[in-house]
BAGUDO-580585 format. One record per residue (C-alpha): x, y, z. Coordinates in steps of 0.1 Angstrom, whole numbers, plus 2048, in hexadecimal, padded with zeros to 3 digits. Example, Ala and Ser with C-alpha at 12.3 -4.5 7.8 and 13.67 -1.06 7.14 Angstrom:
BEGIN
87B7D384E8897F5847
//
This chain:
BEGIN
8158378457F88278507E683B86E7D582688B7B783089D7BF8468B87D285E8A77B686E8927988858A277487689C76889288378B88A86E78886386F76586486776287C84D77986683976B84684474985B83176486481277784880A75F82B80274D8407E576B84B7D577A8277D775B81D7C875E8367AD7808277A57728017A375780F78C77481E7757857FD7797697E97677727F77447937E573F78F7CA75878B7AB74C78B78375A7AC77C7527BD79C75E7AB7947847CB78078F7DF7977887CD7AF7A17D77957C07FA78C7B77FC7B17B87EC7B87D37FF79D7E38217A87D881A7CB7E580C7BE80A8327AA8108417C980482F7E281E83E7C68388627CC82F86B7EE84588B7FF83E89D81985089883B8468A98518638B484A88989783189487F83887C87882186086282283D85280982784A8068038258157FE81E80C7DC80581A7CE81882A7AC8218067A58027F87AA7F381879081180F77580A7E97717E27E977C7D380F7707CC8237897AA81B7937B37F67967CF8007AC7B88157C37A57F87CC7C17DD7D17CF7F67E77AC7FD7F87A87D87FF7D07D280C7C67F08207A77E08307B67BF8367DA7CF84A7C07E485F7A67C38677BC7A886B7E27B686F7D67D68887ED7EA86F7DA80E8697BA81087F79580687778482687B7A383686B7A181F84C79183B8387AC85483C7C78368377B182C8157AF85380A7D48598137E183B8007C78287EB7BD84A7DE7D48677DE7F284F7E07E783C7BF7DD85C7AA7FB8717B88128557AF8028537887FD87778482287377982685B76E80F86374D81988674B84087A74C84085873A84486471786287B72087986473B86784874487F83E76087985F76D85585E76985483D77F86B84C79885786D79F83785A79E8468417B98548647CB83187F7CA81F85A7D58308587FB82F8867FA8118867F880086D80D81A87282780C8968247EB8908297F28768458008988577E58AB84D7CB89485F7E389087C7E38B987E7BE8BD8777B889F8967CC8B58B27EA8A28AD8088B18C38208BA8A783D8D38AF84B8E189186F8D08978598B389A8498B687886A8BD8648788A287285C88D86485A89E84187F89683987C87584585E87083087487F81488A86281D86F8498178618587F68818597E78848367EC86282D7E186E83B7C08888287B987C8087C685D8117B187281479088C7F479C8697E07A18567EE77F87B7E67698787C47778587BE76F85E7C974C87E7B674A86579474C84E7A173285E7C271D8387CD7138217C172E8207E67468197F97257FD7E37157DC7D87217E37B77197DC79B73980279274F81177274180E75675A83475675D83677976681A77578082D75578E8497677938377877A582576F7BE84775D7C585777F7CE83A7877E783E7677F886276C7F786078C80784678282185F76482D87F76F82888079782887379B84A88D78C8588A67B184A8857C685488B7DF8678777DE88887580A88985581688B84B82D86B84B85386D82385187682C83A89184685089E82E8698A68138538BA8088628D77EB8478D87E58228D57CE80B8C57AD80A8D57AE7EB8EF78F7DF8E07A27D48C07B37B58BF7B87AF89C7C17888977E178C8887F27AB8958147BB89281479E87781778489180A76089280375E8B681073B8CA82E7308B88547338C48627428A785E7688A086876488085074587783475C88983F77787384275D85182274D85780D77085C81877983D81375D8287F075D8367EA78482E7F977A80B7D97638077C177C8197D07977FB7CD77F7DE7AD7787EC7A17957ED7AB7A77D279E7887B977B78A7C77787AC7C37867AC7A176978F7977537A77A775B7C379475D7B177573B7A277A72C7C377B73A7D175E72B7B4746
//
């Protein structure tokens, strides 16, 4: 899902790299009404959780793989505002230190998942919950994957990109494959959550320490262990490079590699423990930020 640089055509990159960090900051200003100090770790376990995830790739057709995205989970347990900006900084930190999504394509990557991902994934989510919840959580998870996987191809399109019609079938059922995934690991990961605490997705009331505990062990649980049944398919936007990263870029942890030590999978583990502390990180200073503006 995430687009490098070399795909996208210098008008297309850069008007979104113009779009994106206004709207984002729109969202963190709409954040500062219902954040408060002691909901801020909850914004980097998430984010946390939600970076191991996106490392777990799992087939969706013949070579082809997807991930999870994310961003309707993040709107269900943060809001979606919060979520928009956890996703933003995850976003930033895959394209600057793990080369994953380009640099000067980090706008369209931010407006394709931070910010269409994250409202298309609520947008059902409230108009659904009252009726069937499950199915509100499910089509949230669903529409999330549609539709920045549709405006991944729409930038791709608008940039020149070579793609035959076979071509972009092909890549709409498999990103079919992917959203309908996203919705039910969306709705398996929200039940779990509210298995730990019934009440907590529903209220505004700060995560129990427990319940955060338990989050942060499944990232790093996911970081170590899940590579290791990850599948090593490139994603549907990755199936239709033509170009590479820039050779300029040499981000220091790419492809989500520790560079000089024997083990792949240690290079693996290690290079997503330490992205797990660059989320937390992250998404906890910008909370406090946040926060400190709106008092």
């Amino acid at each position: 899902m995430h687009i490098p640089d070399g795909f996208l055509s210098a008008p297309v990159w850069g008007a979104f790299d113009l779009l994106a960090p206004p709207v984002v900051g729109l969202a963190a200003r709409r954040a500062q009404r219902g954040l408060e100090e002691s909901g801020i770790p909850l914004l980097g376990v998430m984010g946390a959780f939600i970076f191991a995830a996106q490392m777990i790739n799992f087939p969706v057709g013949p070579g082809t793989s997807g991930h999870l995205v994310g961003g309707t989970l993040l709107a269900i347990v943060l809001g979606p505002a919060p979520a928009c900006v956890v996703m933003t900084a995850i976003l930033a930190i895959q394209a600057l230190v793990f080369q994953d999504g380009g640099v000067l394509a980090l706008g369209a990557n931010v407006f394709n998942m931070a910010i269409v991902g994250v409202l298309a994934g609520y947008l059902p989510y409230r108009l659904l919950a009252r009726g069937s919840r499950s199915l509100a959580i499910f089509a949230g998870g669903t529409l999330s994957v549609l539709a920045s996987a549709g405006f991944a191809l729409a930038d791709l399109i608008a940039s020149g990109v070579p793609m035959p019609r076979r071509v972009l079938l092909v890549s709409l059922a498999l990103f079919l494959v992917s959203a309908l995934l996203e919705g039910a690991i969306t709705l398996a990961a929200v039940r779990a959550i509210e298995r730990l605490n019934p009440h907590w997705t529903r209220t505004p009331e700060p995560a129990p320490l427990p319940v955060l505990g338990v989050i942060a062990l499944a990232a790093v649980l996911l970081a170590m262990a899940g590579i290791l049944v990850a599948s090593a398919n490139p994603d549907g936007i990755e199936q239709l490079a033509i170009a590479h990263a820039p050779v300029w870029l040499h981000a220091p942890l790419a492809d989500y590699r520790v560079h000089g030590i024997a083990s792949p999978w240690l290079r693996r583990a290690l290079a997503g423990i330490a992205g797990l502390i660059l989320i937390y990180g992250a998404c906890v200073f910008t909370g406090k930020l946040i926060s400190r503006r709106s008092a």
